[in-house]
mmCIF file as gemmi writes it, N, C-alpha and C atoms, coordinates in Angstrom:
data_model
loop_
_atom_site.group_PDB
_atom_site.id
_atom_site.type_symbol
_atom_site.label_atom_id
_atom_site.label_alt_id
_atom_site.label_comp_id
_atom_site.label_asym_id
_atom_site.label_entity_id
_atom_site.label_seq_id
_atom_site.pdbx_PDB_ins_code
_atom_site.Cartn_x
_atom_site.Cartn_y
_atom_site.Cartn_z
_atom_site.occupancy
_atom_site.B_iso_or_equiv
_atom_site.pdbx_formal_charge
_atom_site.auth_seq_id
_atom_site.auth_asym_id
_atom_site.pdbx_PDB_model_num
ATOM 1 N N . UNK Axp A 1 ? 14.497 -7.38 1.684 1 0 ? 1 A 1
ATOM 2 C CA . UNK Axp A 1 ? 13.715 -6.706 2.68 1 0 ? 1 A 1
ATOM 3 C C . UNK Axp A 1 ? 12.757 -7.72 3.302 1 0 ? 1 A 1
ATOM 4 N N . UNK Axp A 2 ? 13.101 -7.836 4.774 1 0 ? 2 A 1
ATOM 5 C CA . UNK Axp A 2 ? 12.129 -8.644 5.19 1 0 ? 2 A 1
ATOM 6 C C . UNK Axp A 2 ? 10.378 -8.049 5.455 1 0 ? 2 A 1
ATOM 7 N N . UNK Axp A 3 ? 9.47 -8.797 5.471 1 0 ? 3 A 1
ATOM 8 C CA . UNK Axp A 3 ? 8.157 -8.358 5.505 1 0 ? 3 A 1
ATOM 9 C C . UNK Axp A 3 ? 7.356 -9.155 6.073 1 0 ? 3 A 1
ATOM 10 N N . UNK Axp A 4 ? 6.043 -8.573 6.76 1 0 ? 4 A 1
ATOM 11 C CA . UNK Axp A 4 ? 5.678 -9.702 7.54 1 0 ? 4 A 1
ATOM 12 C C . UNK Axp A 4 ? 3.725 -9.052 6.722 1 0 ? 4 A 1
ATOM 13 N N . UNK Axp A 5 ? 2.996 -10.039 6.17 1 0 ? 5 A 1
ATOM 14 C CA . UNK Axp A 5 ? 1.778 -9.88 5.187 1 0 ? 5 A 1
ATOM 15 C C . UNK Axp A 5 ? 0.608 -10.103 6.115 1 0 ? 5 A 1
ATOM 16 N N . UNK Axp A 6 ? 0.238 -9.686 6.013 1 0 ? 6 A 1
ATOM 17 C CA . UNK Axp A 6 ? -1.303 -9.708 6.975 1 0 ? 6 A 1
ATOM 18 C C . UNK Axp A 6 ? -2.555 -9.33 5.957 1 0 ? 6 A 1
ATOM 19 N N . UNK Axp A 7 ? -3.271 -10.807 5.886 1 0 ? 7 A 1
ATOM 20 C CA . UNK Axp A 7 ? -4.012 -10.38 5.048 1 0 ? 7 A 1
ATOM 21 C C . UNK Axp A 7 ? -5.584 -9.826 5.84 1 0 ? 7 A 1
ATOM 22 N N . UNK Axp A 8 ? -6.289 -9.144 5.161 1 0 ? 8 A 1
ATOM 23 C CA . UNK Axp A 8 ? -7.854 -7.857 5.74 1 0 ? 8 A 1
ATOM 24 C C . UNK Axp A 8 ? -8.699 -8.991 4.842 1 0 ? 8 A 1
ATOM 25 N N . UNK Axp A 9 ? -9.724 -9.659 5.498 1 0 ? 9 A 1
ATOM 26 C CA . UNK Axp A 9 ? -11.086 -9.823 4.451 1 0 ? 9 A 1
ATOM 27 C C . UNK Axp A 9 ? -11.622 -8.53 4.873 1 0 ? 9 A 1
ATOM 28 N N . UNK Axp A 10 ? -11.817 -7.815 3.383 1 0 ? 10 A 1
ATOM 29 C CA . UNK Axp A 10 ? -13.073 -6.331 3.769 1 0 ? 10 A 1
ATOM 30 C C . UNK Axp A 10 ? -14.22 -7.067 3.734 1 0 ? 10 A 1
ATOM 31 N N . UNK Axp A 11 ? -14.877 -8.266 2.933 1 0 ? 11 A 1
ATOM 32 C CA . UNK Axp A 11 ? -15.783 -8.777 2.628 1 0 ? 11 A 1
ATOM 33 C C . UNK Axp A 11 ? -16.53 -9.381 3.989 1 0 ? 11 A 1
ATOM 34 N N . UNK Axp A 12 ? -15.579 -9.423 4.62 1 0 ? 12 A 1
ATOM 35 C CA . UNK Axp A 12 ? -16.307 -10.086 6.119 1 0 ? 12 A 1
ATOM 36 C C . UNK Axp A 12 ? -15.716 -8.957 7.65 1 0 ? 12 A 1
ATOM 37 N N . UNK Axp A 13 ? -15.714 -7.556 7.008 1 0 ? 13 A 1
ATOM 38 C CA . UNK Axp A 13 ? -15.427 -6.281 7.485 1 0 ? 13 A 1
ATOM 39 C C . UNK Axp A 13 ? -14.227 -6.549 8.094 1 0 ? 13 A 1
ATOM 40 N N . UNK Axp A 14 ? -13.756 -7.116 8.548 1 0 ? 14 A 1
ATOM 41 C CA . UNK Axp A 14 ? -12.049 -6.932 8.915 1 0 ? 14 A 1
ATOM 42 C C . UNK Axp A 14 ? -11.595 -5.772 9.339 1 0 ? 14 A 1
ATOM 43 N N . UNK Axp A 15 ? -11.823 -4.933 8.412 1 0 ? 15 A 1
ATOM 44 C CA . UNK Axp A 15 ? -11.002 -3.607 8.223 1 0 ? 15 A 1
ATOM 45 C C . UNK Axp A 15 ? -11.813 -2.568 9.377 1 0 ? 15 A 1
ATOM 46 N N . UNK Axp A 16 ? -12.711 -2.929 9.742 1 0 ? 16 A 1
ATOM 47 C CA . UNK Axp A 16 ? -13.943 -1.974 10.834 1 0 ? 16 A 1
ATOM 48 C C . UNK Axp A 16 ? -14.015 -3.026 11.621 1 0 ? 16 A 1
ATOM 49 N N . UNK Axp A 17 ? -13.179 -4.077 12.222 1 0 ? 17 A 1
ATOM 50 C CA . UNK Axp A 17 ? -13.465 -4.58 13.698 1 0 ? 17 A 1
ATOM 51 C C . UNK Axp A 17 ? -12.849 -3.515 13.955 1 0 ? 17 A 1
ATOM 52 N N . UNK Axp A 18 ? -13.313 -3.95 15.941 1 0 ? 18 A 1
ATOM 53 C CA . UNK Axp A 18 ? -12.361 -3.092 16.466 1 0 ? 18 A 1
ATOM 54 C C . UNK Axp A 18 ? -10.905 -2.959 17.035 1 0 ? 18 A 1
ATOM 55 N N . UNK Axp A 19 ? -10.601 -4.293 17.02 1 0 ? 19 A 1
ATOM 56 C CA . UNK Axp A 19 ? -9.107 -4.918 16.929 1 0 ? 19 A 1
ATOM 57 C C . UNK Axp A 19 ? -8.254 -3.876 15.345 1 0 ? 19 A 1
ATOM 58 N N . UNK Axp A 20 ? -8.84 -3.746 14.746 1 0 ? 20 A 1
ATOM 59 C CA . UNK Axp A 20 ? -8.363 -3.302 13.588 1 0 ? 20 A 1
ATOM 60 C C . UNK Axp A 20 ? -8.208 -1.726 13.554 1 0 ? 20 A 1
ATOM 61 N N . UNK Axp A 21 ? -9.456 -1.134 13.73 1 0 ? 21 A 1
ATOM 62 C CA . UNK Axp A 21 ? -10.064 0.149 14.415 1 0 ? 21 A 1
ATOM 63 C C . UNK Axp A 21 ? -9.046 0.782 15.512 1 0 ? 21 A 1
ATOM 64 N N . UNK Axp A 22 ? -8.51 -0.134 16.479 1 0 ? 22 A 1
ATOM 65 C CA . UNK Axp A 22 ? -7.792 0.653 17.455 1 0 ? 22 A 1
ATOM 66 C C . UNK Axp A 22 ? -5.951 0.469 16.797 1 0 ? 22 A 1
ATOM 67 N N . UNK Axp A 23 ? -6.145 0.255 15.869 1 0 ? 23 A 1
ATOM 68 C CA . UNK Axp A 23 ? -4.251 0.343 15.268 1 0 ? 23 A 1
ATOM 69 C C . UNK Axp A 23 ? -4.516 1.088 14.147 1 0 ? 23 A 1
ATOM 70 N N . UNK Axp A 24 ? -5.953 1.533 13.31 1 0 ? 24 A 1
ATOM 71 C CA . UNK Axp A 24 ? -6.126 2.034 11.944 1 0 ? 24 A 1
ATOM 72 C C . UNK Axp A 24 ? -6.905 2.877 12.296 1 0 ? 24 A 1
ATOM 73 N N . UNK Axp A 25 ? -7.047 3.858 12.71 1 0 ? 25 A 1
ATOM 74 C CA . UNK Axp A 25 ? -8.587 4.397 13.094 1 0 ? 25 A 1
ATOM 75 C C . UNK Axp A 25 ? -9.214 4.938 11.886 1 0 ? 25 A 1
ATOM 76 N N . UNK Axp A 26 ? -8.729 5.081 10.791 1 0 ? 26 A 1
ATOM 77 C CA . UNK Axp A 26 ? -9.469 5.653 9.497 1 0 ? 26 A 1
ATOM 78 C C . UNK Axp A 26 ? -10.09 4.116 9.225 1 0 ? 26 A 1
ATOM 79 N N . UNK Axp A 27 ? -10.119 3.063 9.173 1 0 ? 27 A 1
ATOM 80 C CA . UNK Axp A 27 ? -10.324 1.989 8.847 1 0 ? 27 A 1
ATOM 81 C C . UNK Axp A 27 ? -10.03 1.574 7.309 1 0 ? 27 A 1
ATOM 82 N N . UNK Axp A 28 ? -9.229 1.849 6.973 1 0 ? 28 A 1
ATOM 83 C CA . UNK Axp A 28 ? -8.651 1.863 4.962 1 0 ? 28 A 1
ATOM 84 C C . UNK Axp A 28 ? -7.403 0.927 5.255 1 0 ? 28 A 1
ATOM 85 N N . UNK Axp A 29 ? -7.847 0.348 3.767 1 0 ? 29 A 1
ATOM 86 C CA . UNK Axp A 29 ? -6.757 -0.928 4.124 1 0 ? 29 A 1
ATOM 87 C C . UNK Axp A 29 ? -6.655 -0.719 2.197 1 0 ? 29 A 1
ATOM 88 N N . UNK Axp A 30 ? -5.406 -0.78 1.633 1 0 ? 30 A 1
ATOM 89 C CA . UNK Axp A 30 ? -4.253 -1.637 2.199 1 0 ? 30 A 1
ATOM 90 C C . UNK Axp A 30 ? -3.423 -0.322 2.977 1 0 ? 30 A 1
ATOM 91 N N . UNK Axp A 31 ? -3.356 -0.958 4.39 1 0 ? 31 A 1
ATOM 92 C CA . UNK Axp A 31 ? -2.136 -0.23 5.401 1 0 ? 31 A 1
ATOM 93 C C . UNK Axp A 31 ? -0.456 -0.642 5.221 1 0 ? 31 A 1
ATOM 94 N N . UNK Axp A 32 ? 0.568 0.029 5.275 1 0 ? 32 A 1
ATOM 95 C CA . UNK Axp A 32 ? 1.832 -0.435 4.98 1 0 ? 32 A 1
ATOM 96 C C . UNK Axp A 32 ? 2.425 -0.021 6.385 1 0 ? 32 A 1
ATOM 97 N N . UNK Axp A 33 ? 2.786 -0.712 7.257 1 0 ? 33 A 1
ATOM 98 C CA . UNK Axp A 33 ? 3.257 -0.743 8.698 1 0 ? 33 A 1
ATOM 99 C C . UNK Axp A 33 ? 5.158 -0.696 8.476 1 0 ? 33 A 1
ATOM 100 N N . UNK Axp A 34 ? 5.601 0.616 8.665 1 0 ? 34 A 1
ATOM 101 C CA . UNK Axp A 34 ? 7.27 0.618 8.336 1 0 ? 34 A 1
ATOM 102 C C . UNK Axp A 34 ? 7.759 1.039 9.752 1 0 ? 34 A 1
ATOM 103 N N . UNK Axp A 35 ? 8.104 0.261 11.036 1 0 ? 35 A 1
ATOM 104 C CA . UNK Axp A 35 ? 8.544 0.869 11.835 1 0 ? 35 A 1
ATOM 105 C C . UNK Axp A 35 ? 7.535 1.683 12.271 1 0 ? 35 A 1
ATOM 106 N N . UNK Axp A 36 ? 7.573 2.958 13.029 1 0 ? 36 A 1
ATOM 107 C CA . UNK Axp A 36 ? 7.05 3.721 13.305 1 0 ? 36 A 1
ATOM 108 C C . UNK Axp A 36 ? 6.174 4.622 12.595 1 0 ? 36 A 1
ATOM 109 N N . UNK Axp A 37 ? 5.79 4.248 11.254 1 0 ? 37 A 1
ATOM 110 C CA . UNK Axp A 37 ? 5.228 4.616 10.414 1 0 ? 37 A 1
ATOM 111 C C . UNK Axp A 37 ? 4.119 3.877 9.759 1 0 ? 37 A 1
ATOM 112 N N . UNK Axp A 38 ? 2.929 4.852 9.643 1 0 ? 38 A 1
ATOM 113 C CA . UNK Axp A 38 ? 1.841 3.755 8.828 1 0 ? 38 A 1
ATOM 114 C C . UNK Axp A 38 ? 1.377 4.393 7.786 1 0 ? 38 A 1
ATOM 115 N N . UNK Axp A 39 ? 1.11 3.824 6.477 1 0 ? 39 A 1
ATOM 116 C CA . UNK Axp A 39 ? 0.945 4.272 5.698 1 0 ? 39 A 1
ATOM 117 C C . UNK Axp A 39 ? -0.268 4.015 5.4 1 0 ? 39 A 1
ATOM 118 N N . UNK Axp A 40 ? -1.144 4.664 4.5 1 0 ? 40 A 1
ATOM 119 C CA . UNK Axp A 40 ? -2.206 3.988 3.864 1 0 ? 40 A 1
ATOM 120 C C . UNK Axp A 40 ? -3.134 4.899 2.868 1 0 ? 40 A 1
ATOM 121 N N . UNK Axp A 41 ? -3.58 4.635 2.053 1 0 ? 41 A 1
ATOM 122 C CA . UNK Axp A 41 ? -4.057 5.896 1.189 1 0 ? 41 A 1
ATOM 123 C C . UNK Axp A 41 ? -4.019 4.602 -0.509 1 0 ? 41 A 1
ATOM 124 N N . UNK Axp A 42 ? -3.797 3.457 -0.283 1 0 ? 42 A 1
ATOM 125 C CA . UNK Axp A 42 ? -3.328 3.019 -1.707 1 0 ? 42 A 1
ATOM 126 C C . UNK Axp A 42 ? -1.975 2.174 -1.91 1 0 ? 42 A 1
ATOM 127 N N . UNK Axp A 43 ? -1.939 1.7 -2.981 1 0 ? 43 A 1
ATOM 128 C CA . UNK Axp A 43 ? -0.846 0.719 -3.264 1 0 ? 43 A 1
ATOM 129 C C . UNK Axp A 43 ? 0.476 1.965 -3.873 1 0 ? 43 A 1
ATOM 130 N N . UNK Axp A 44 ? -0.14 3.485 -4.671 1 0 ? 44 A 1
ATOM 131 C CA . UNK Axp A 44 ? 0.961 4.122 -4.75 1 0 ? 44 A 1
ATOM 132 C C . UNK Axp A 44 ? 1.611 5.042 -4.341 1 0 ? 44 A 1
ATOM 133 N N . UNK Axp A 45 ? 0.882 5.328 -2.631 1 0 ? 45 A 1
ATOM 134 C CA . UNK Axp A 45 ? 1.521 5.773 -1.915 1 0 ? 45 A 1
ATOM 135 C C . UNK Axp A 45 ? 2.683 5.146 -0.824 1 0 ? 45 A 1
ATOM 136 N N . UNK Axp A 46 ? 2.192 3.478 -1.077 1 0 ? 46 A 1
ATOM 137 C CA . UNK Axp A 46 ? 3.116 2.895 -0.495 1 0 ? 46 A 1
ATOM 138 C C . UNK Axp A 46 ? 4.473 2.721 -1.075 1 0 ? 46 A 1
ATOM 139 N N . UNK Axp A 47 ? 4.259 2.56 -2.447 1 0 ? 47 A 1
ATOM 140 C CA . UNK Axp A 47 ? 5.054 2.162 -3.498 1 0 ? 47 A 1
ATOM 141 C C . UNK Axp A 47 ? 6.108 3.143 -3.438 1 0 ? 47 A 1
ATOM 142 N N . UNK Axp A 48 ? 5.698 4.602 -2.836 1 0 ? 48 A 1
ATOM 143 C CA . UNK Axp A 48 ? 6.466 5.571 -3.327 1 0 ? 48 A 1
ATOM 144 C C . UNK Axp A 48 ? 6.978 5.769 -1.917 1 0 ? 48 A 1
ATOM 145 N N . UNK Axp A 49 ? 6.574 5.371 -0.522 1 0 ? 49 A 1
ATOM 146 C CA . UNK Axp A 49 ? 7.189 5.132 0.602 1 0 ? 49 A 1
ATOM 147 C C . UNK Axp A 49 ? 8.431 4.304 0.886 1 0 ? 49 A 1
ATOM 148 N N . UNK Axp A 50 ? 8.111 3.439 -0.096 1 0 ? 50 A 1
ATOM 149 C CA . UNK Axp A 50 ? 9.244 2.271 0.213 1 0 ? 50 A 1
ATOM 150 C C . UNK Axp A 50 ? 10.394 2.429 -0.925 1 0 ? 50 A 1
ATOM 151 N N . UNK Axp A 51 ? 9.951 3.321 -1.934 1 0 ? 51 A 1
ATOM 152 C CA . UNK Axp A 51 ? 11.503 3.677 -3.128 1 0 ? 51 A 1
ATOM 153 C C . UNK Axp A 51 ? 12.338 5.168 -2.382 1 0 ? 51 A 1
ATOM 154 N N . UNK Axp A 52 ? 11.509 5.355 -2.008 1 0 ? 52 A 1
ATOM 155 C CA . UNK Axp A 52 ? 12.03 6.685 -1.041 1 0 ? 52 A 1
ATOM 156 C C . UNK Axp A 52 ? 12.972 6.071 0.521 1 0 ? 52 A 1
ATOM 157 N N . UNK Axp A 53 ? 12.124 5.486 0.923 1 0 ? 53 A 1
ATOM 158 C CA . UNK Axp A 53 ? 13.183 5.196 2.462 1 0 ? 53 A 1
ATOM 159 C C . UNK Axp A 53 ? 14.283 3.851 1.82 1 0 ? 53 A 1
ATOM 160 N N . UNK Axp A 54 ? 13.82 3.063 1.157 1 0 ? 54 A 1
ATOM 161 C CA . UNK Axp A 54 ? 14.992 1.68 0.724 1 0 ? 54 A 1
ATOM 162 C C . UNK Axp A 54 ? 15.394 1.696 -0.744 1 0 ? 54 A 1
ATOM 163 N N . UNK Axp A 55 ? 16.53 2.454 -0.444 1 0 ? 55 A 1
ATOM 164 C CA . UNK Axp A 55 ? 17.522 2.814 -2.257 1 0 ? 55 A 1
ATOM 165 C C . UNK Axp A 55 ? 16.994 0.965 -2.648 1 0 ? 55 A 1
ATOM 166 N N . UNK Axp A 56 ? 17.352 -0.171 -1.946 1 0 ? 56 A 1
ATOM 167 C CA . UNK Axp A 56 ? 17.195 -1.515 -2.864 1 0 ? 56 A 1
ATOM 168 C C . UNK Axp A 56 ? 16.137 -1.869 -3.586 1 0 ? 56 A 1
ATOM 169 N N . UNK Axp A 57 ? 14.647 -1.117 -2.658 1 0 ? 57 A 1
ATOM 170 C CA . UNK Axp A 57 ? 13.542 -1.229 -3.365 1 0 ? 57 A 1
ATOM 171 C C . UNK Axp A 57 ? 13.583 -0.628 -4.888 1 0 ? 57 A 1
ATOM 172 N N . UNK Axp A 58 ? 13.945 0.319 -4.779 1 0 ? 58 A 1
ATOM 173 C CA . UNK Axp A 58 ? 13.782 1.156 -5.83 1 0 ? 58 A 1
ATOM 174 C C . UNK Axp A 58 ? 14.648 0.359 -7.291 1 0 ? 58 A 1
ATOM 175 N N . UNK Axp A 59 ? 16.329 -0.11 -6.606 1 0 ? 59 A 1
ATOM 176 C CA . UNK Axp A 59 ? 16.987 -0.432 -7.772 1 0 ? 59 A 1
ATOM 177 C C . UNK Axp A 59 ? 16.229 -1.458 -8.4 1 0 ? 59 A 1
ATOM 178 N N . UNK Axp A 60 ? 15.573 -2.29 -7.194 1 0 ? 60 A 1
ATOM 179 C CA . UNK Axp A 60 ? 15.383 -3.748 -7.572 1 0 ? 60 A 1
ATOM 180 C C . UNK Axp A 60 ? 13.914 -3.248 -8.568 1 0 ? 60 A 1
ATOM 181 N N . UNK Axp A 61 ? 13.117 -2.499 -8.596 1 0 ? 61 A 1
ATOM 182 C CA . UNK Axp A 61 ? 11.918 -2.203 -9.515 1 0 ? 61 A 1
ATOM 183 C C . UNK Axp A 61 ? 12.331 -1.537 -10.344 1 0 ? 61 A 1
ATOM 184 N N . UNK Axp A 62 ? 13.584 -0.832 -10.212 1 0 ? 62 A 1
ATOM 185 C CA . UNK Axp A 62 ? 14.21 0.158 -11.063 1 0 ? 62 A 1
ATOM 186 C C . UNK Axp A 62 ? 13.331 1.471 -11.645 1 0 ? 62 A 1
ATOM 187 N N . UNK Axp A 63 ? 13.066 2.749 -10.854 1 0 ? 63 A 1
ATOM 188 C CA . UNK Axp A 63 ? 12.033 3.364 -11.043 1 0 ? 63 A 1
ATOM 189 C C . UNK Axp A 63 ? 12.908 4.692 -11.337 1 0 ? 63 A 1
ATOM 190 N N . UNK Axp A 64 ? 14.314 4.591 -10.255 1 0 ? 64 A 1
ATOM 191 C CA . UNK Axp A 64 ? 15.429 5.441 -10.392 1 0 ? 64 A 1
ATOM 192 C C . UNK Axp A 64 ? 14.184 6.665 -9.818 1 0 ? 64 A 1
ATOM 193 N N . UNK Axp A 65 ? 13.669 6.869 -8.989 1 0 ? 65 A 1
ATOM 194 C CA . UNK Axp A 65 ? 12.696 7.889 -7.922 1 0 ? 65 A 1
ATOM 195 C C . UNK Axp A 65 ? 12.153 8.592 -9.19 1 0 ? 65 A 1
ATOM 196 N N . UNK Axp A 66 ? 11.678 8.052 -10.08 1 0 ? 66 A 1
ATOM 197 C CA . UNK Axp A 66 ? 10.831 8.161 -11.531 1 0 ? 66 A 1
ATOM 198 C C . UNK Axp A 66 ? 9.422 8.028 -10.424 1 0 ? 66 A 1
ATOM 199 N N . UNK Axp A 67 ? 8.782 8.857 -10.159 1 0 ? 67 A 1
ATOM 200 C CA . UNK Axp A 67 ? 7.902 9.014 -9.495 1 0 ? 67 A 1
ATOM 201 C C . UNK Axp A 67 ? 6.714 9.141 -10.652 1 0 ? 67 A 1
ATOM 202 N N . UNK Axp A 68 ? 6.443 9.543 -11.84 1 0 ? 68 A 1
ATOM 203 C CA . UNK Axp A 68 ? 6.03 10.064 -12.677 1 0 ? 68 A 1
ATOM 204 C C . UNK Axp A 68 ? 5.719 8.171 -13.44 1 0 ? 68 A 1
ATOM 205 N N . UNK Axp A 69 ? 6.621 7.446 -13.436 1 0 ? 69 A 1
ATOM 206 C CA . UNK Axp A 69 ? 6.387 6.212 -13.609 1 0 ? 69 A 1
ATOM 207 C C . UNK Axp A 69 ? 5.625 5.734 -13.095 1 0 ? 69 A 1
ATOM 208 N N . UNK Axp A 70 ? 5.519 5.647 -11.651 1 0 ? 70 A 1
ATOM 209 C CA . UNK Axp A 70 ? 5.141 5.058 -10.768 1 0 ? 70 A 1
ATOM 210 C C . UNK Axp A 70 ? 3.6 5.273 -10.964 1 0 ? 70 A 1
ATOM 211 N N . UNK Axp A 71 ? 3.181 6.842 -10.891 1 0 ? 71 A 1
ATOM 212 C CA . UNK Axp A 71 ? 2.075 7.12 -11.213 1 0 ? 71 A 1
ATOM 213 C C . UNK Axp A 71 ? 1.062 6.588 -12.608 1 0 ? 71 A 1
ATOM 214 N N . UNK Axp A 72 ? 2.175 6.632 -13.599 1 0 ? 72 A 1
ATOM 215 C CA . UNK Axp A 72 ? 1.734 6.095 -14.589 1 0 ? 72 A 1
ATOM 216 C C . UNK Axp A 72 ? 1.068 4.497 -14.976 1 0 ? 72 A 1
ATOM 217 N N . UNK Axp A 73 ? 2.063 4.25 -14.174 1 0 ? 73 A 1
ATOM 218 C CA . UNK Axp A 73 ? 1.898 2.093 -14.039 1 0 ? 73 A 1
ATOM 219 C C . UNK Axp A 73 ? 1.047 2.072 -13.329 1 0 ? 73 A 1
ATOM 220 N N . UNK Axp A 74 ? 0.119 2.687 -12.11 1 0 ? 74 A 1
ATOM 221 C CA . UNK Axp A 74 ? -0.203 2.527 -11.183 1 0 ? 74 A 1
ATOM 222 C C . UNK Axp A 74 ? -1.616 3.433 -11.427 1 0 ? 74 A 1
ATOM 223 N N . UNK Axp A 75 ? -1.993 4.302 -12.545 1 0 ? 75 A 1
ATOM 224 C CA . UNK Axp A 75 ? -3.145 4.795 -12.644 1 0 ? 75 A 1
ATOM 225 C C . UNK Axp A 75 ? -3.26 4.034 -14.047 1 0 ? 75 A 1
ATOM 226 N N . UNK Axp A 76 ? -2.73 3.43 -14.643 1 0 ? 76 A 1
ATOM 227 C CA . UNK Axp A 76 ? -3.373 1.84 -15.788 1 0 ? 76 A 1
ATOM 228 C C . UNK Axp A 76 ? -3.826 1.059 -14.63 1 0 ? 76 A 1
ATOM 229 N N . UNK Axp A 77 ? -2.809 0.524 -14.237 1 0 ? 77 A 1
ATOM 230 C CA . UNK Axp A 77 ? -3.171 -0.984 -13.376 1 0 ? 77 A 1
ATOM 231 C C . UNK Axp A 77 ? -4.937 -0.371 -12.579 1 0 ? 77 A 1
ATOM 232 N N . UNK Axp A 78 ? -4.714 0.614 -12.084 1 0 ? 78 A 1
ATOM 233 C CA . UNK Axp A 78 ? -5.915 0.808 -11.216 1 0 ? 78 A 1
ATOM 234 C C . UNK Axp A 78 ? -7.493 0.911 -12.396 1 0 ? 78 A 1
ATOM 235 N N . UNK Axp A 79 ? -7.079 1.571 -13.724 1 0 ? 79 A 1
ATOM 236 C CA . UNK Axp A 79 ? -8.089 1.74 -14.503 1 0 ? 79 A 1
ATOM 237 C C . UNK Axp A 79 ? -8.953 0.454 -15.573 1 0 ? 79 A 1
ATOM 238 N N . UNK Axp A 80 ? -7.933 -0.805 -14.688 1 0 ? 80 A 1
ATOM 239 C CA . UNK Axp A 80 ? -8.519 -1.661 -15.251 1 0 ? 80 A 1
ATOM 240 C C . UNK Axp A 80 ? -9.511 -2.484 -14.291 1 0 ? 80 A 1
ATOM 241 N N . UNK Axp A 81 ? -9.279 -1.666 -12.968 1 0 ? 81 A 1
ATOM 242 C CA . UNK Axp A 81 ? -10.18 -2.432 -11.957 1 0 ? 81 A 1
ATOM 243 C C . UNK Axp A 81 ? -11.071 -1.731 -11.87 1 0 ? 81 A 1
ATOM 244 N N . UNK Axp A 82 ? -12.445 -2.947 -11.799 1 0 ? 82 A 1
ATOM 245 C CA . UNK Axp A 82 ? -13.677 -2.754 -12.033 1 0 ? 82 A 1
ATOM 246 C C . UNK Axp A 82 ? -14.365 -3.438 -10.597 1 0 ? 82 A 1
ATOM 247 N N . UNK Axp A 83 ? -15.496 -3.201 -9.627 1 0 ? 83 A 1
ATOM 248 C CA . UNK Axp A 83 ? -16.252 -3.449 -8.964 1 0 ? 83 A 1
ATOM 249 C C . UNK Axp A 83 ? -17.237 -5.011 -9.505 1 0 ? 83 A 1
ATOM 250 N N . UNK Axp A 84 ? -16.646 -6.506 -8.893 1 0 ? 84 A 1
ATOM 251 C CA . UNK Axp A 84 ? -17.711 -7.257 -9.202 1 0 ? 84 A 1
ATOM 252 C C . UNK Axp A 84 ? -19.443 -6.745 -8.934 1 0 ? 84 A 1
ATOM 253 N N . UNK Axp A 85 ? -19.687 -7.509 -9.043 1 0 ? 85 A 1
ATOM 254 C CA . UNK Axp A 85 ? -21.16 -7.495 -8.565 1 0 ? 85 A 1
ATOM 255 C C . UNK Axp A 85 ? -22.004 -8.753 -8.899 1 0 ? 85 A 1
């Protein structure tokens, strides 16, 4: 699957210019841009965008639309992130 990465500094607001603002208007990043579709809400709503529209994604992570996985791997991974300061 080809992909094209665009990285957001939030740290230097990125995500609230207005270059950004007029393609995102919620201003939440990480955004997943599929065609005519934008996603954004999180890494496992994307996750579950892209095993759903591309059978290869899915074989290649092997989740088999184990959605229940997905959630699982993906509310650890998130419970280990903590806010520097």
């Amino acid at each position: 699957m080809d992909f094209t990465f665009t990285p957001i500094d939030s740290t230097k607001g990125e995500h609230k210019s207005e270059e950004f603002l007029a393609e995102h208007p919620c201003g939440m990043i990480p955004i997943l841009e599929d065609h005519s579709a934008c996603i954004y809400g999180g890494s496992l709503v994307a996750m579950k965008h892209l095993c759903t529209k591309y059978p290869e994604v899915n074989d290649r992570l092997d989740f088999s639309n184990n959605f229940a996985a997905i959630d699982k791997l993906f509310g650890l991974f998130m419970s280990k992130i903590r806010p520097t300061t």
